[in-house]
Each structure stands twice: as structure tokens, then as C-alpha cells.
N, C-alpha and C positions, 0 to 999 in steps of 0.2 A: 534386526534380529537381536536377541537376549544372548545372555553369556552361554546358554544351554543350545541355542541355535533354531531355536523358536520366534516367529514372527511374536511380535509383541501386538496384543490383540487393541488397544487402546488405538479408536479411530479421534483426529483430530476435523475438527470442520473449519475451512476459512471460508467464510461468504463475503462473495462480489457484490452481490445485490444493490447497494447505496452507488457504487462506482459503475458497474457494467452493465447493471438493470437502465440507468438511465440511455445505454447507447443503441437502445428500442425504438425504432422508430415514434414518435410523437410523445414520448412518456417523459416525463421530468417532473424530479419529486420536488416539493416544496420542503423548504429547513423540517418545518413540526413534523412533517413524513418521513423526513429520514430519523428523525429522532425517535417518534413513533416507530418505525420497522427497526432500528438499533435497541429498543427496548425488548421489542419482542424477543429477538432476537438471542440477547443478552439472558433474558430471563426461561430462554429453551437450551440453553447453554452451549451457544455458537462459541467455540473457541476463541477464533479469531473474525472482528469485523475490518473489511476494509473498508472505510470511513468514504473516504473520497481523495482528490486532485486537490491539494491546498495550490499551488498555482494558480489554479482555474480565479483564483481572485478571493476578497476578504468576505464573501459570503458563503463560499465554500470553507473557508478557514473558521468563521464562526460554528458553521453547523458540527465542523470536525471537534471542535473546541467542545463545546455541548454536549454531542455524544459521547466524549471523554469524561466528562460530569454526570453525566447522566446512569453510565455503566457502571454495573456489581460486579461481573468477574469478566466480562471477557476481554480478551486485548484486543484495543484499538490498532489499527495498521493505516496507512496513506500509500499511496500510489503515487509513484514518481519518475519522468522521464527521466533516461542518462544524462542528468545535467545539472550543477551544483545547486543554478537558482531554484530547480525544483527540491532539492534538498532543502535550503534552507530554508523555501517556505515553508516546509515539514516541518521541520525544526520549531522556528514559528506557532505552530500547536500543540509540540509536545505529545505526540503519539507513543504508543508501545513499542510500536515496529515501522523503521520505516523501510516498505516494499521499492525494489528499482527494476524497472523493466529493459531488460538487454534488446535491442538488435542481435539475432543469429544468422540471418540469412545473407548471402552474398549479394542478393537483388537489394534489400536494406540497405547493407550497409556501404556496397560499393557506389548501386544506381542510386538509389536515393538519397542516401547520406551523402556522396561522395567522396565517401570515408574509406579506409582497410582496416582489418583486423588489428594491427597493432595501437590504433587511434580510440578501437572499442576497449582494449584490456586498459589502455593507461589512462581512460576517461572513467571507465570503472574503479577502476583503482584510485582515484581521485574521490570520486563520489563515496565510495564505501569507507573511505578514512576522512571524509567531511562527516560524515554522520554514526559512524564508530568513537572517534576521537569528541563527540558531543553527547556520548554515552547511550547511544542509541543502537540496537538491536537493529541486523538489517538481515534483508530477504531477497532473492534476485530472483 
């Protein structure tokens, strides 16, 4: 809301597409396809792209890299689990924003994780000042 107490009408769009489109059953883009759909993308004035998982290895990191080059206005974003080493591959490309994905749920993060809640705040808190402190813009 404005100082006047009005929604501010300016919608922003963050497209998953490059990252969540691939978790389609049988679908996997190829580099020049994501670079292709980030152009479009970019030139219909998608706010925000989120690139992809630099983790996922140094082909995923090239294509993120590319689409960073390739883009006019929109921010690049990465995806990243709660977890340093996925930071710093992020880092590693040099994105706009780097995205961190929390565990909220107690089946997460107690059964699966084997974790508790105090183990998620100081692991976040970790990750958000590895990539703060490397002058990068973050998003949870």
C-alpha cells in the first residue's frame, strides 16, 4: 500500500518457466531453448526470470551465464537450496537475485530433514549473509 493507503497498481511477474517447467514429466529444455524462451521472455517484459539451479552442475551454470548476457531488462534470479554450496554456485554466475528456498513444514523439516526449527533459522541465516555479504539481492 502507498502513503495514501492505496494498493499500488504496478503488477510485477516472476516466471518459473526455465526452472519448474522442466519438472514436467519428460520435458527438458536444451541451453539454446532456455536462452530462446529468456529472450522472449525478457523482450515481453517479464520482471523477473528465474534462470535456473546453478548446482545442478556447469551446464546449468553456462546457460544461467548466457541468459544474463543475453538479457535487456529483466532480472535474472537462481534457485537455490538452504545450503551454502548452493549459494556459492550462484555466486559463481553472478545473477541479480539470488532465490533460497525454506523448509516450513514440520514433516520437512523434522521427518525429513531431521532437523528442528532452530537448525532452519541459523542455516538461513547463514545462507542469507553468504550471499548479502557478496552483494547480492536475496528472496526466500
Amino acid at each position: 500500500m502507498n502513503s495514501q493507503g492505496k494498493f499500488n497498481k504496478d503488477i510485477y511477474i516472476v516466471d518459473t518457466t526455465l526452472r519448474d517447467g522442466e519438472q514436467c514429466a519428460g520435458k527438458a529444455f536444451s541451453i539454446d531453448e532456455k536462452i530462446e524462451i529468456a529472450k522472449y521472455m525478457d523482450e515481453n517484459n517479464i520482471y523477473q526470470i528465474e534462470a535456473g539451479i546453478p548446482a545442478m552442475g556447469d551446464l546449468e551454470k553456462e546457460c544461467i551465464k548466457r541468459i544474463l548476457v543475453a538479457r535487456k531488462k529483466s532480472l535474472i534470479s537462481t534457485w537455490n537450496r538452504m545450503n551454502k554450496n548452493d549459494i556459492l554456485n550462484s555466486i559463481d554466475c553472478k545473477p541479480d537475485i539470488i532465490h533460497i528456498s525454506v523448509p516450513t513444514s514440520d514433516i520437512q523439516i523434522y521427518s525429513n530433514l531431521g532437523k528442528d526449527k532452530i537448525w532452519v533459522e541459523e542455516n538461513l541465516r547463514e545462507c542469507v549473509y553468504l550471499a548479502k555479504d557478496n552483494g547480492y539481492e536475496v528472496t526466500i
